[in-house]
C-alpha positions in Angstrom: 98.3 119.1 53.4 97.5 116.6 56.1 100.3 115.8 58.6 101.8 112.3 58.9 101.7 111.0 62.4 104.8 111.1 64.2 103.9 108.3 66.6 103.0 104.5 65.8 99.2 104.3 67.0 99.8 100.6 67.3 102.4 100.9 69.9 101.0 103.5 71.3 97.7 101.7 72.1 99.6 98.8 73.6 101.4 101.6 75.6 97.9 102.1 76.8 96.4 98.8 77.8 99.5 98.2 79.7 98.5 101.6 81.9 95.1 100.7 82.2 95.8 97.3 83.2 98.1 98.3 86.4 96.2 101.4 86.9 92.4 100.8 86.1 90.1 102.7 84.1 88.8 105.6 87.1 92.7 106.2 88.2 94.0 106.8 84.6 93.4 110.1 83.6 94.4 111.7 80.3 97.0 113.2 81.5 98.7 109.8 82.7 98.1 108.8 79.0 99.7 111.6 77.4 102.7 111.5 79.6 102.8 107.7 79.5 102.2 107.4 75.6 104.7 110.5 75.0 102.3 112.0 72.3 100.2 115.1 72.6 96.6 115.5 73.5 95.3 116.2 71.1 96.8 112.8 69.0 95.6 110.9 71.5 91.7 112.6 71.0 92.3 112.3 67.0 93.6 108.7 66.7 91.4 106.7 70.0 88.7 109.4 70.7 87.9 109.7 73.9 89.7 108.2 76.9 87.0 105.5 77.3 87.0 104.5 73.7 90.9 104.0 74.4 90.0 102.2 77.0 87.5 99.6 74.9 90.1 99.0 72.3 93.2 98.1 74.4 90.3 95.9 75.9 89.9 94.2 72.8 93.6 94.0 71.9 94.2 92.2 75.1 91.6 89.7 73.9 93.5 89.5 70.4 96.2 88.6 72.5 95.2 86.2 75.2 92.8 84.4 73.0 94.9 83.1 70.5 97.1 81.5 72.7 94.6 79.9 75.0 93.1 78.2 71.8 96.6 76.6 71.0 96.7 75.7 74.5 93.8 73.4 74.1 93.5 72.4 70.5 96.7 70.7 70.1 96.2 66.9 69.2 96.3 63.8 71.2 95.1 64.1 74.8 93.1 66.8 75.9 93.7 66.5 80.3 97.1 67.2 80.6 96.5 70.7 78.4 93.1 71.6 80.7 95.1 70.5 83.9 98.2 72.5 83.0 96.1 75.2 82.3 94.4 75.3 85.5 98.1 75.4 87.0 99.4 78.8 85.3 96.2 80.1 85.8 96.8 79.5 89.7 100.7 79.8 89.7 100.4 83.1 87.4 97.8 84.7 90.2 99.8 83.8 92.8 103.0 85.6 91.4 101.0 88.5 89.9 102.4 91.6 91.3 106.1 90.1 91.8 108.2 93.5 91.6 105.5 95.7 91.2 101.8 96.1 91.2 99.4 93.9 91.0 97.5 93.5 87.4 94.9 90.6 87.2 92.9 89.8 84.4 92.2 93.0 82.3 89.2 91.2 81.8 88.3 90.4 85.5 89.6 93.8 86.4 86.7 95.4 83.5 84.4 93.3 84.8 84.4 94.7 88.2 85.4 98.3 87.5 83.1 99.4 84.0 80.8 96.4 83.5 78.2 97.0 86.2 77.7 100.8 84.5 78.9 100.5 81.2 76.6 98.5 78.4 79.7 98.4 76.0 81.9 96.9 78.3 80.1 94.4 80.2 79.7 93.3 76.1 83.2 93.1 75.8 83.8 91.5 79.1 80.4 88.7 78.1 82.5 88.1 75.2 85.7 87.6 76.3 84.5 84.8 78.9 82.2 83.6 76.6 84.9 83.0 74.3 86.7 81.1 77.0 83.7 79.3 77.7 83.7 77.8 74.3 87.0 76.7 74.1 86.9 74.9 77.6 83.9 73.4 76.5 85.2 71.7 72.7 87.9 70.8 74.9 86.5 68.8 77.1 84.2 67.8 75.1 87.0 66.2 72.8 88.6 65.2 76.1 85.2 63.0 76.7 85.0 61.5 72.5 88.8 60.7 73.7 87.5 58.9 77.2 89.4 60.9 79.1 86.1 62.0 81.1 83.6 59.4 81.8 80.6 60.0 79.5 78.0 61.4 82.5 80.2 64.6 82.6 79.1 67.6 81.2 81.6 69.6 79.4 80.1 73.1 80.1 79.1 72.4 83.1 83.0 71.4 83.8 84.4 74.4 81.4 81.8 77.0 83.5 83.4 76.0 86.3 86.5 76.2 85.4 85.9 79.6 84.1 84.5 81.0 87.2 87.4 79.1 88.9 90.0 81.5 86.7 88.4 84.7 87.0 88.2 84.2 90.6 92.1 83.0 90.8 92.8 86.0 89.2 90.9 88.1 91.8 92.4 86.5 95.0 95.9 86.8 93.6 95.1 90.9 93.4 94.1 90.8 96.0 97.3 89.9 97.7 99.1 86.7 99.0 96.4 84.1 98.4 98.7 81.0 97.7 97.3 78.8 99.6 93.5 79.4 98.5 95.1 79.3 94.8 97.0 75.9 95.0 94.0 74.2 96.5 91.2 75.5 94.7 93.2 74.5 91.8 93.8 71.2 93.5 90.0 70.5 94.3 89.4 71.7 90.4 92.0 68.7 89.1 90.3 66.3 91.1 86.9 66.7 89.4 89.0 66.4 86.0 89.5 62.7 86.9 
């Protein structure tokens, strides 16, 4: 007769994006895992697989998580601006506070990006997907932000959502990097002004 599990995988593969997020892929070992998730080895091998297959899926639960809301962010009717500026705010207010009390996170994403993607096919994938995901929402909503006349018709929403999208990942960098407050508020300054 087949055991039930004794632990809730869901949980416990939140449990694990939140380690790899802080910690990174290389200094997470299994052993962090087990004693972070509280479970035994062996569960962790027979639910995720290996410690990079973990790894992928808490990647793609943190896009299940961010995504959502960044799409509400930007689809809500009326004026499309004041949602892409205040966007472009957190983005810089959130990277300059990252790390307050403890260690500095970034972007899961960002931090992928730079770790795995460069020698790992499946999650420079992930990572394409992610941003281009953010891509295409920038870009509808700009490009409703232009049907609206908010942007004067010789913009180019890609162009402008690219940019911005280079602009976040890079926010979320400097602010790992350490006190970059300054470069935050006026890179996201200088970004505001080519929204008007």
């Amino acid at each position: 007769m087949a055991r039930t599990k004794e632990f809730d995988p869901d949980a416990a593969l939140q449990s694990a994006l939140e380690l790899f997020w802080r910690r990174g892929y290389e200094a997470t070992s299994m052993a962090d895992l087990v004693e972070h998730l509280g479970i035994a080895r062996a569960s962790v091998y027979a639910t995720f697989g290996s410690k990079r297959e973990l790894y992928l899926r808490a990647l793609e639960r943190y896009g299940q998580q961010q995504q959502p809301v960044l799409l509400a962010e930007l689809s809500q009717p009326g004026p499309v601006l004041p949602a892409v500026r205040a966007l472009v705010r957190r983005f810089a207010g959130e990277s300059a506070e990252d790390g307050a009390g403890g260690p500095r996170r970034g972007c899961f994403v960002t931090n992928t990006a730079v770790e795995l993607a460069p020698h790992d096919q499946d999650a420079a994938r992930r990572v394409e997907s992610s941003l281009l995901h953010l891509e295409t929402v920038l870009t509808a909503a700009l490009v409703r932000a232009r049907a609206q006349g908010e942007l004067p018709e010789g913009r180019d929403p890609q162009a402008l959502a690219r940019m911005l999208l280079v602009l976040f990942q890079g926010m979320r960098v400097i602010g790992k990097a350490g006190d970059g407050s300054a470069r935050l508020r006026d890179a996201a300054d200088q970004a505001l002004a080519l929204l008007d």
